[in-house]
C-alpha positions in Angstrom: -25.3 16.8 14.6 -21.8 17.6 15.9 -20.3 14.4 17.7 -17.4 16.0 18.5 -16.4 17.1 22.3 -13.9 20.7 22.5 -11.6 17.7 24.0 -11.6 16.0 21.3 -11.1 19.4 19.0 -8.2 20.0 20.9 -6.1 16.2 20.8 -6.8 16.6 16.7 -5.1 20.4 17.1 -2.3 19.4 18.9 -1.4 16.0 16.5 -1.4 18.4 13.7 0.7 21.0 15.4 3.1 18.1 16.1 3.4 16.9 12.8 3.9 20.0 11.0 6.9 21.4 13.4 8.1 17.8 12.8 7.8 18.1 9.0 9.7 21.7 9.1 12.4 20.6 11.4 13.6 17.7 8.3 14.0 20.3 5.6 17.7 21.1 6.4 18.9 17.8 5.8 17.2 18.1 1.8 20.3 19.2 0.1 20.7 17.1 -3.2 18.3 15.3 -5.7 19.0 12.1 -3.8 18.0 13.4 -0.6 14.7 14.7 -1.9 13.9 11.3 -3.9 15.3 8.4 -1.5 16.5 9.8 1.6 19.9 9.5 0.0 19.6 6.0 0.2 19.8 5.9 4.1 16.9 4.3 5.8 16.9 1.2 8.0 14.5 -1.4 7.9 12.7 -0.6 10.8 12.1 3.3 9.9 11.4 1.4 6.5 8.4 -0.9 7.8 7.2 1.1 10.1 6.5 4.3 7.6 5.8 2.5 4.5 3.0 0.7 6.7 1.3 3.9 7.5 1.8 5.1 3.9 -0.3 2.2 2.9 -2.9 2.5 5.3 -4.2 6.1 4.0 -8.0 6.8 5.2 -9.0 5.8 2.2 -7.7 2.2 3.2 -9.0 2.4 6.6 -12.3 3.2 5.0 -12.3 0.7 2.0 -10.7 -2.3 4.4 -14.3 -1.1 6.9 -16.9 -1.8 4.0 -15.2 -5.1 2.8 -15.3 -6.4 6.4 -18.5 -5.2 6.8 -19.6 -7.5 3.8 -17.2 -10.1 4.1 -16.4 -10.8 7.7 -13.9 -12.7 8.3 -13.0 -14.0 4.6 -10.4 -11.5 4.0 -8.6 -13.2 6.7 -9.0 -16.4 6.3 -7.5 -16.1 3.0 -4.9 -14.6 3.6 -3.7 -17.2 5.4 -3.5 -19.2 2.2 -1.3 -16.5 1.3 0.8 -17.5 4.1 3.7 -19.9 2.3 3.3 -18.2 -1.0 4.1 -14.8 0.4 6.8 -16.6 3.0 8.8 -17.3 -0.4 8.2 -13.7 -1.8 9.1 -12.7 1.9 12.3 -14.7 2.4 14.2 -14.9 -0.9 13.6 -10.6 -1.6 11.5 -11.6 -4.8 12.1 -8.6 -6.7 12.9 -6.4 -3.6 16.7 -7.8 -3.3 17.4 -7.5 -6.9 15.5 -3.8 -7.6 17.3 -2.3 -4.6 20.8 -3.4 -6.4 20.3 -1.6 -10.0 20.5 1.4 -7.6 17.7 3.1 -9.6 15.6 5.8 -7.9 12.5 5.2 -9.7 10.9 1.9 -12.4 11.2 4.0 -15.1 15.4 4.7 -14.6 16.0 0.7 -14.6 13.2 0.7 -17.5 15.5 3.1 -19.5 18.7 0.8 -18.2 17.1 -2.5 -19.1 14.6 -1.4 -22.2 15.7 2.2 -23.4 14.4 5.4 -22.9 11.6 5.6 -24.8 9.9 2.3 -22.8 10.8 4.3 -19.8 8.4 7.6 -21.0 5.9 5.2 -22.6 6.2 3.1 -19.2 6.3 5.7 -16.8 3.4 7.4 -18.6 0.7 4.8 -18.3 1.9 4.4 -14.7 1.2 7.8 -13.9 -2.1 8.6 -15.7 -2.8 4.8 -13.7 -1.4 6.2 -10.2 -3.1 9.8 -10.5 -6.9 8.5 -11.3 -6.6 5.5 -8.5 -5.5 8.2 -6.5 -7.9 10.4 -7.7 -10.5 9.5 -4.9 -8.3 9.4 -2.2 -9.6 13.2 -0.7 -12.9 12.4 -1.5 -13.5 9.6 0.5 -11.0 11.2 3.8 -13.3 14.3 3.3 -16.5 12.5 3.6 -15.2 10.7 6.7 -14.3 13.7 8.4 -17.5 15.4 7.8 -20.0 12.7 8.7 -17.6 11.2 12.3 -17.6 14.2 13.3 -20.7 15.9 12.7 -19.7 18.8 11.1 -22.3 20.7 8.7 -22.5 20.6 4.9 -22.3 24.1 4.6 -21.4 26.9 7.0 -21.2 30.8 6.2 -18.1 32.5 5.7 -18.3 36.5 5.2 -21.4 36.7 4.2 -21.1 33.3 1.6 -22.5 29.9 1.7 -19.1 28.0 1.3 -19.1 24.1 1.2 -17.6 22.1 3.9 -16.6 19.2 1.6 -14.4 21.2 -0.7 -13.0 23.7 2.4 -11.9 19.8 4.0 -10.0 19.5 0.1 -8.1 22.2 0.3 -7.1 22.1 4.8 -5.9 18.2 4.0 -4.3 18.6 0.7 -2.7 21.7 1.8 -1.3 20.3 4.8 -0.1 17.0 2.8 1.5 19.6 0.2 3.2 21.0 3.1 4.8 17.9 4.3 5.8 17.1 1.1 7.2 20.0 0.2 9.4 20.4 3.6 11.7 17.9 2.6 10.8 15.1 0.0 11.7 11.8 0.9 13.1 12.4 4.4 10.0 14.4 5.4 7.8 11.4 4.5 9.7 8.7 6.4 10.6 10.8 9.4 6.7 11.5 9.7 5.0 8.4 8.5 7.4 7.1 11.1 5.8 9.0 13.9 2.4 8.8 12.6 2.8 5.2 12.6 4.0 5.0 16.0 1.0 7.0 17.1 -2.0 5.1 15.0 -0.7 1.7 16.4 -0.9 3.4 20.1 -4.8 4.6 19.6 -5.9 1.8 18.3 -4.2 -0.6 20.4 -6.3 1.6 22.9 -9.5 1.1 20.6 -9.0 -2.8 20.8 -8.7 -2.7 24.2 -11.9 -0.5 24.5 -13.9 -2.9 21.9 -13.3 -5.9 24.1 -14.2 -4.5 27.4 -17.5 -2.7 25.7 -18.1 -5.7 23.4 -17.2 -9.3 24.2 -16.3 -11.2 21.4 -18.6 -13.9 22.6 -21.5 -11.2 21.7 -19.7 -10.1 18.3 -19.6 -13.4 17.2 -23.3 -13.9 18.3 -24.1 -11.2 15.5 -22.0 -12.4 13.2 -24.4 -15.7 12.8 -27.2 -13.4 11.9 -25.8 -13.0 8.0 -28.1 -15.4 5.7 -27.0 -18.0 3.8 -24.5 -17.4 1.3 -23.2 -13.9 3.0 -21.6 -15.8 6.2 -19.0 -13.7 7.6 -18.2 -16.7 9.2 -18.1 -19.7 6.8 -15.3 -18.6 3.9 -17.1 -21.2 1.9 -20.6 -19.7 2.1 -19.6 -16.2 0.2 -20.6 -16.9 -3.3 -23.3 -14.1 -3.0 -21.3 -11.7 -1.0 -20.9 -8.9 -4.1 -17.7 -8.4 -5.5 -15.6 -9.7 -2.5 -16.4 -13.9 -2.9 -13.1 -16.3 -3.3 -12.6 -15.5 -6.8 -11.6 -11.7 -5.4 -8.6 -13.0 -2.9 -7.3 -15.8 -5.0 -6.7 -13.0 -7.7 -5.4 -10.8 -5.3 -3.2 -13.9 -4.0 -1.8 -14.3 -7.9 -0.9 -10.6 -8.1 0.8 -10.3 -5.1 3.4 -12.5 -6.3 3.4 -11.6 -9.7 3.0 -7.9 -9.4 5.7 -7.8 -6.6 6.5 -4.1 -6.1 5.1 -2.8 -9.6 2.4 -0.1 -7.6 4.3 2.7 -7.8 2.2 4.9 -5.0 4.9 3.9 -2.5 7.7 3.9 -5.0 10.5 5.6 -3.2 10.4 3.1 -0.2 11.1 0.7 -2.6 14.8 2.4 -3.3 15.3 4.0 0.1 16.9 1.6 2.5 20.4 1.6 3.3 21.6 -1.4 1.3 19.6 -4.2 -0.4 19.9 -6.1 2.5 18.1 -4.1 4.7 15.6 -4.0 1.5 14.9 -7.4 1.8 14.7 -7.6 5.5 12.0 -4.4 5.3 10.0 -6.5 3.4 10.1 -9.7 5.7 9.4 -7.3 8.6 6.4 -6.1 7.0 4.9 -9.0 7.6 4.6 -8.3 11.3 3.8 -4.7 11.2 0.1 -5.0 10.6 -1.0 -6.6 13.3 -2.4 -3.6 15.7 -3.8 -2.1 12.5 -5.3 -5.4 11.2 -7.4 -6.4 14.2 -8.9 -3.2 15.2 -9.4 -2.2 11.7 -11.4 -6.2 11.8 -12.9 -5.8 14.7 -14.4 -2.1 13.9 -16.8 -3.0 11.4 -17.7 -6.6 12.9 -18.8 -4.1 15.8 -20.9 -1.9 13.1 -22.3 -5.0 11.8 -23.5 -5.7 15.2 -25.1 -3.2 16.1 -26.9 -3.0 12.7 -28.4 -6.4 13.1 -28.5 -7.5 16.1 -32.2 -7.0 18.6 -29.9 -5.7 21.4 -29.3 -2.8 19.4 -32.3 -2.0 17.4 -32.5 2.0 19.0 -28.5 2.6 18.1 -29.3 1.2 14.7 -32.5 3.7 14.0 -30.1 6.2 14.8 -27.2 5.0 12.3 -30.0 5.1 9.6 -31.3 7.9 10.0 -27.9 10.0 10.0 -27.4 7.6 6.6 -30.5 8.7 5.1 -29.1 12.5 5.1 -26.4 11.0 2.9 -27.9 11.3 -1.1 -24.3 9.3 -2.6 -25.3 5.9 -2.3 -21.5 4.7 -2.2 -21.2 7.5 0.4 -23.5 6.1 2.5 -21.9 2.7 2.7 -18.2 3.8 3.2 -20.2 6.1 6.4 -21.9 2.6 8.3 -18.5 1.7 10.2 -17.6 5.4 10.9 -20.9 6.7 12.1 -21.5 3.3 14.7 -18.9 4.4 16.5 -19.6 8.1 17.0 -22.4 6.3 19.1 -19.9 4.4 21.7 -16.6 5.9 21.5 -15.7 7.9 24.6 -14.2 11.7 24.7 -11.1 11.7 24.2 -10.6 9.0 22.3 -13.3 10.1 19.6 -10.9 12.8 19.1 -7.9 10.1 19.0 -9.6 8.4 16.2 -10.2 11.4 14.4 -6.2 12.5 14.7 -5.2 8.6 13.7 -7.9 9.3 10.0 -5.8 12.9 9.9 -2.3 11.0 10.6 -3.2 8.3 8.0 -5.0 10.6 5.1 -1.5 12.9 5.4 1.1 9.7 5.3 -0.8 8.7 2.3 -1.1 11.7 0.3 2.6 12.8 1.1 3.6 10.0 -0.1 1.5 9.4 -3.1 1.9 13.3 -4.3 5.3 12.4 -3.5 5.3 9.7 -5.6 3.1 10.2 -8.6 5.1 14.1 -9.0 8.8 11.9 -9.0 8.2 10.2 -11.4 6.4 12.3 -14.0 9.2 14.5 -13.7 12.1 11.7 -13.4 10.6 9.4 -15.8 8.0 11.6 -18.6 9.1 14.9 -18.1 13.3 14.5 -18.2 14.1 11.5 -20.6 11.7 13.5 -23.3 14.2 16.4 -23.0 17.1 14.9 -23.4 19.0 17.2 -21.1 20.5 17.3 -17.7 19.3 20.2 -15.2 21.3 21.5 -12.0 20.1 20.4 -8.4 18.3 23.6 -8.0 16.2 23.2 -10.6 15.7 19.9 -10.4 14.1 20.1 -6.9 12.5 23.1 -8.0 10.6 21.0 -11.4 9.5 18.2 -8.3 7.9 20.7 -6.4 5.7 21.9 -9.1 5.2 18.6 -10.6 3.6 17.3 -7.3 1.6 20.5 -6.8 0.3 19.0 -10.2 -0.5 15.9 -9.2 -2.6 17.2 -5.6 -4.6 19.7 -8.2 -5.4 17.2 -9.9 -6.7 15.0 -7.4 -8.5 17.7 -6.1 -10.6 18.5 -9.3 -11.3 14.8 -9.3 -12.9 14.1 -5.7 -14.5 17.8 -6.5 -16.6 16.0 -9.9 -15.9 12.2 -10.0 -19.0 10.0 -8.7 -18.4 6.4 -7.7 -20.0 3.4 -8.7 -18.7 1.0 -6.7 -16.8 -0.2 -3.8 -13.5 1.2 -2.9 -11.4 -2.0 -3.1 -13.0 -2.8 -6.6 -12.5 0.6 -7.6 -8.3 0.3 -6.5 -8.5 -3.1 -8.9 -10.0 -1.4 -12.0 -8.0 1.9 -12.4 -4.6 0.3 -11.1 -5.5 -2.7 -13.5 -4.5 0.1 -16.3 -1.0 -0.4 -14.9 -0.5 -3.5 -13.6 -2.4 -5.6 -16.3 1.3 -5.6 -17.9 4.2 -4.4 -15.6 4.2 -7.3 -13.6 5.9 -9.1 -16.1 8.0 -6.5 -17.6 9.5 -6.0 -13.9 10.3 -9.8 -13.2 11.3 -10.4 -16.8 13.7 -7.1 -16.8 15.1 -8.8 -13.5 15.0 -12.4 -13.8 15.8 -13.2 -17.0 18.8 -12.5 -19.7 16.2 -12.8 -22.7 13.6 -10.1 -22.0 13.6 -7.6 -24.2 12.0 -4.0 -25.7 9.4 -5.5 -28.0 8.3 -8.1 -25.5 7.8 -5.4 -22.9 5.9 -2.7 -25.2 3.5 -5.6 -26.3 2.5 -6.9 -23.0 2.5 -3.4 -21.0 0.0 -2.1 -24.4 -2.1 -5.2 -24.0 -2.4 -4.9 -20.3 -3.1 -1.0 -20.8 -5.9 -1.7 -23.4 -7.8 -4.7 -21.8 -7.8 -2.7 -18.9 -9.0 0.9 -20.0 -11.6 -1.5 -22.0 -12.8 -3.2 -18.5 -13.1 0.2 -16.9 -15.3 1.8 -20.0 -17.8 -1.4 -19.8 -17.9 -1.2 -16.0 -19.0 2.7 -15.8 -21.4 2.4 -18.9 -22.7 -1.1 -19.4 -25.8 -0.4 -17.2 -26.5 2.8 -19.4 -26.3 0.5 -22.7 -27.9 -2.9 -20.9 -30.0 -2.0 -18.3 -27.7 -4.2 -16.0 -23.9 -4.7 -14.3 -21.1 -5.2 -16.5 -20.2 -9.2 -16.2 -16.7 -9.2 -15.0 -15.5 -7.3 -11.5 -13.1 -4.9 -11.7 -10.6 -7.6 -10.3 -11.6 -10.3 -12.9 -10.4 -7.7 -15.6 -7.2 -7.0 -13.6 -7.1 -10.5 -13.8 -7.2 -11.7 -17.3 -5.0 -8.3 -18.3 -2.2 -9.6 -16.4 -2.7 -13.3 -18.1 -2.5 -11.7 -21.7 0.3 -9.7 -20.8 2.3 -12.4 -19.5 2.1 -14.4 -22.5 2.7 -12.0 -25.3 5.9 -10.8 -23.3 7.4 -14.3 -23.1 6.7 -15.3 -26.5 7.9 -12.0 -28.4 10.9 -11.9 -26.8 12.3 -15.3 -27.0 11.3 -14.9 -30.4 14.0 -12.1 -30.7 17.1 -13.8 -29.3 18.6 -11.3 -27.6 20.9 -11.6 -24.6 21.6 -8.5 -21.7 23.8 -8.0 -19.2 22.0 -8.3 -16.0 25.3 -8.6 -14.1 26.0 -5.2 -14.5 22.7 -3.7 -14.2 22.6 -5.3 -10.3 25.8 -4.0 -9.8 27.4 -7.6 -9.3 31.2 -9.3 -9.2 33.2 -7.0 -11.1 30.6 -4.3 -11.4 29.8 -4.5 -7.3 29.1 -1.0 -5.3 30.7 -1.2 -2.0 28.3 0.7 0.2 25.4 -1.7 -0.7 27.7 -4.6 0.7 29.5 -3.4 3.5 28.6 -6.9 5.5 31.0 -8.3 2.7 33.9 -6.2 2.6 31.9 -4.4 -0.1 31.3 -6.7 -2.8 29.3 -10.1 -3.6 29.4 -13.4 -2.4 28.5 -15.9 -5.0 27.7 -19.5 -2.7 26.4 -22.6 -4.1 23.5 -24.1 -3.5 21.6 -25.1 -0.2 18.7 -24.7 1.9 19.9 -21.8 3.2 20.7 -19.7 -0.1 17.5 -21.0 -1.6 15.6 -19.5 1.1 17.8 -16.1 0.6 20.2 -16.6 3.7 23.3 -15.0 2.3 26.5 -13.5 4.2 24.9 -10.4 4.7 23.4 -12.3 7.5 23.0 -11.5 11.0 22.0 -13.9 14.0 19.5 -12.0 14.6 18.2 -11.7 11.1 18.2 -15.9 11.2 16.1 -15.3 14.4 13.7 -13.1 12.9 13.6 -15.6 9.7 13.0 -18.2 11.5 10.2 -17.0 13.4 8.9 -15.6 10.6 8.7 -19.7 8.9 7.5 -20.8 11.8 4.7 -18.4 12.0 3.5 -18.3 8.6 4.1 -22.7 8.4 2.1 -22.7 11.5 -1.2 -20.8 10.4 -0.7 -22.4 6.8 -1.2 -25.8 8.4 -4.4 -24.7 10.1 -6.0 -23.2 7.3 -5.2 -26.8 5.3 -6.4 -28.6 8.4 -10.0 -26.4 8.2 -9.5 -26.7 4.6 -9.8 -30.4 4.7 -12.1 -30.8 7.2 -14.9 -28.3 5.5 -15.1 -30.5 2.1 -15.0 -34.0 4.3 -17.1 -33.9 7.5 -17.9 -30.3 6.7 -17.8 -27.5 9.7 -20.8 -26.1 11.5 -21.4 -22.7 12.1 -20.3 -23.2 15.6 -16.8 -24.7 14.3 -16.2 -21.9 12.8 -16.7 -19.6 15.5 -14.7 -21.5 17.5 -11.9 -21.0 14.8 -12.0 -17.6 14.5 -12.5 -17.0 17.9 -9.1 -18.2 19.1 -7.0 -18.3 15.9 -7.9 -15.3 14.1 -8.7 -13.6 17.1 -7.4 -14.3 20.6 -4.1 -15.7 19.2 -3.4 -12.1 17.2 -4.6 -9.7 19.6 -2.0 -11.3 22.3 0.7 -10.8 19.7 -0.1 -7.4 18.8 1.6 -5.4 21.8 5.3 -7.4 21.6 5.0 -6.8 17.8 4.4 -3.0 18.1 7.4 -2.5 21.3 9.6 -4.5 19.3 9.2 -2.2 15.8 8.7 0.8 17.8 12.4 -0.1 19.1 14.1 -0.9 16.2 12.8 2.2 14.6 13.7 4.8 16.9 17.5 3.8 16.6 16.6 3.5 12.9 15.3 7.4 13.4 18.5 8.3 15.0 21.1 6.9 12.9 19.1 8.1 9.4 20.1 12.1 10.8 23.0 11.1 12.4 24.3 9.8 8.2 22.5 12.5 6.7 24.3 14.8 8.4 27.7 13.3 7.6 27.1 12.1 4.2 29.0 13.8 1.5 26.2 14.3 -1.4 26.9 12.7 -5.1 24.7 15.6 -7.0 25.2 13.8 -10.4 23.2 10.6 -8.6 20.0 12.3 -9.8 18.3 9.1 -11.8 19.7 10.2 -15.2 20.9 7.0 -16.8 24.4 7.7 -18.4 25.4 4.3 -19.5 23.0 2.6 -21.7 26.3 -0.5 -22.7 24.3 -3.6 -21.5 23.8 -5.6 -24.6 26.4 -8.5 -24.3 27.3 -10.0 -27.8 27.6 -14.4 -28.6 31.2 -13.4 -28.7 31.3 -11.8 -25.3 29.4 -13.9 -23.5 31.7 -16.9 -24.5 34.7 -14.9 -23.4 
């Protein structure tokens, strides 16, 4: 049954129309590698956090973050507060961030091959990418479905005389498109339309909040929320332990890796490299904490909505219908991605049905742009080049990209076309990137950190990770075949014991080598300083001692108004820290009643967000329009370096007991 109005038909045309003109109209400023891979190294940190936020939030996110909070409620947010101080430290000193953006390096694997050697770089880079391709593997799959059941369209429909498959037709429209954008012009394509798709997601579904609380008072969501039994509260974070695959044990993992496996996804990689100086790096990331709140709360609210209507007596003829469009649906992982998405074909209003329906377009093309993007770079940059030992010409260089992503979105496409899941989406994410991020959490912070890491250390704890991993994933798709029942460990809990292993044999085989690198030059510090990445410093580094200030990552690159924003960042994240302890504290002494907890997430999680949400998206909507205009203004006067193409020409970094006493 179609759902879909000719209005709404029309607002999906015209965002696509938009969006390719805007995608064509960038490729005159790709003239060199650089351009192509990092923008040239250009971006502010507004265009930065605005586009990369997008580019996170693929439909395939919007879809996966639906069916946790349909399961979860309210848990997902309540830890993440816990993440609050934690991720204020990440946030504030540039963990990783500051010091990636100084080696300069355009993808991991070129400050692998700087800090372990070129063959850890193909070895690395490999693992990442077979990782990066699978994960991504679903990503069509699951935008396809979505499109196909919100919208109503038929499974099949009849094409010169054929029976052709809608599903597979959907493939090829998105992945085409996404190719397209790609293609126009690399890195400056992606940010200069993630950008816009960014600011045009956080518009509808500032719209859709609005909408939700006028339709649906949260005094009546919450009233549905206290239908979950015991043990499944979507209210009570304590009362999850039989909530499947998303209890506490699945955030405090995720809270671990966060910090430990800073930056190591790659699926994003070339925001990680593309900012103008490693300042505005850092300040990216502290602005990202901000940038999801529009998306956040309507993407919260959505399914608390679906849930709603699925329980509660008030809407027991809605909910016949929901089921009844689900029982059409044979996949049974299908079917619970589809709950969310087909509740609100049921309230939404023309007009804005078709809004939604652009915002899923706008988010499944920022993602796959900038994953085929991503996952193409760096088999060619990091497998494909360092194997053959020789340098190419720009021209052929771009030209090797192109195909190498065209690769990469075949390849996905064969795998949505055959692959059938068995589990959620989120779970899903933890097991196949678990194949990569087991072990290169460590072998990033140890290359970066630390004078002692070295080759043998980082081959055994990326291998361990690798292998512990592919293990987990074997067990979880075949134990029920050889046991009759579910593999014991989540695909998190394997992520999360790879990572451990990893960790240890990494620290212990390289201090067990005594080995000593020069990490001075490889962030381009003191004698070895690059003066565009310090321009706030008359182009080289400030060593200070030590305070408050410099602990926190407050340096003379320093503006006022990047204390201001760093202060309110503190204050923010202090703030909702002490709450969470005070509810903390109060849950395992007096203990909290359902009601309490209402109450809490009524105002705090709720009212207190949704108030923030519209001066949060002006103020980055601001900032990134002058961001916007000063990226083509430089790219049209930048002279191009066509030798700064991520081949690593100096490989000098050892430092002797001689030299270092010196």
């Amino acid at each position: 049954m179609e759902t879909m109005h000719w209005i709404d038909w029309m607002v999906v045309a015209i965002v696509t129309v938009f969006f390719v003109v805007l995608a064509y109209s960038t490729k005159k400023y790709t003239q060199s590698t650089s351009d192509f891979l990092v923008a040239n190294r250009l971006a502010g940190r507004y265009l930065l956090t605005m586009a990369d936020g997008v580019a996170g939030l693929g439909a395939v996110s919007i879809i996966a973050r639906f069916q946790m909070v349909y399961k979860a409620g309210f848990a997902p947010n309540w830890w993440d507060q816990l993440q609050a101080p934690i991720m204020l430290l990440v946030m504030l000193t540039g963990w990783v961030v500051y010091r990636y953006r100084e080696t300069r390096a355009m993808t991991l694997g070129q400050f692998f091959e700087v800090r372990y050697g070129r063959k850890f770089r193909s070895y690395a880079a490999t693992i990442c990418w077979i990782s990066g391709i699978i994960n991504f593997g679903i990503f069509p799959a699951v935008g396809a479905n979505f499109f196909i059941h919100y919208t109503g369209l038929p499974n099949y429909y009849s094409l010169l005389g054929l029976t052709v498959p809608t599903y597979h037709t959907l493939l090829i429209v998105l992945l085409g498109l996404s190719l397209y954008f790609t293609f126009s012009g690399g890195q400056i394509a992606v940010l200069v339309t993630d950008f816009f798709q960014s600011f045009f997601v956080n518009i509808v579904l500032a719209a859709i909040l609005i909408l939700i609380l006028v339709k649906f008072p949260l005094d009546h969501i919450f009233d549905g929320l206290k239908i979950a039994e015991a043990g499944k509260s979507l209210l009570d974070p304590f009362d999850t332990a039989n909530v499947e695959g998303f209890n506490v044990w699945y955030f405090l993992i995720g809270l671990f890796a966060l910090v430990i496996n800073r930056n190591a996804w790659q699926g994003s990689q070339a925001y990680q490299v593309s900012a103008r100086t490693p300042h505005e790096q850092k300040m990216a990331g502290v602005l990202g904490q901000f940038r999801g709140f529009t998306l956040l709360w309507a993407l919260t609210l959505l399914p608390l909505v679906a849930y709603l209507i699925m329980h509660h007596p008030d809407y027991t003829d809605w909910a016949s219908q929901v089921n009844a469009q689900l029982a059409t649906i044979a996949d049974e992982q299908v079917r619970d991605q589809m709950i969310t998405p087909i509740t609100m074909t049921l309230w939404m209003p023309v007009g804005l049905m078709g809004a939604f329906a652009a915002v899923m377009f706008a988010a499944f093309i920022s993602t796959h742009d900038t994953y085929l993007h991503s996952w193409g770079s760096i088999f060619v940059q990091d497998v494909y080049l360092p194997l053959r030992g020789k340098e190419i010409d720009t021209k052929q260089h771009l030209r090797l990209l192109r195909f190498s992503i065209f690769g990469v979105a075949a390849f996905i496409f064969l795998f949505s076309s055959f692959y059938r899941q068995t589990q959620d989406i989120l779970l899903f994410f933890a097991l196949t990137g678990a194949f990569w991020l087991g072990g290169a959490g460590v072998v990033i912070v140890g290359g970066l950190y630390t004078t002692w890491g070295t080759t043998r250390g980082a081959f055994a704890g990326l291998t361990s990770g690798t292998v512990l991993a592919t293990a987990g994933m074997i067990c979880e798709h075949w134990w029920e075949d050889w046991y009759g029942e579910d593999f014991f460990l989540t695909g998190q809990e394997v992520y999360f014991f790879s990572m451990c292993i990893a960790w240890t044999l990494y620290v212990l085989l390289s201090l067990s080598e005594k080995r000593v690198f020069n990490v001075d030059k490889m962030l381009h510090r003191g004698e070895y300083a690059v003066a565009s990445d310090h321009a706030a410093t008359g182009g080289h580094t400030v060593k200070e001692g030590w305070s408050w200030r410099s602990a926190l990552g407050v340096n003379a690159d320093f503006s006022r108004g990047d204390k201001l924003i760093y202060g309110f960042t503190v204050v923010k994240s202090l703030g909702l820290f002490a709450l969470w302890l005070g509810m903390t504290i109060a849950a395992f002494t007096i203990g909290i009643s359902i009601e309490g907890w209402t109450t809490y997430h009524y105002w705090v999680n709720t009212v207190f967000f949704i108030v923030l949400t519209l001066g949060v998206m002006v103020w980055l909507s601001i900032g990134g329009m002058r961001d916007l205009a000063r990226l083509f203004h430089d790219l049209r006067e930048a002279k191009r370096d066509f030798s700064d193409d991520g081949t690593v020409r100096d490989h000098d970094y050892d430092v002797t007991a001689a030299d270092q006493g010196s």
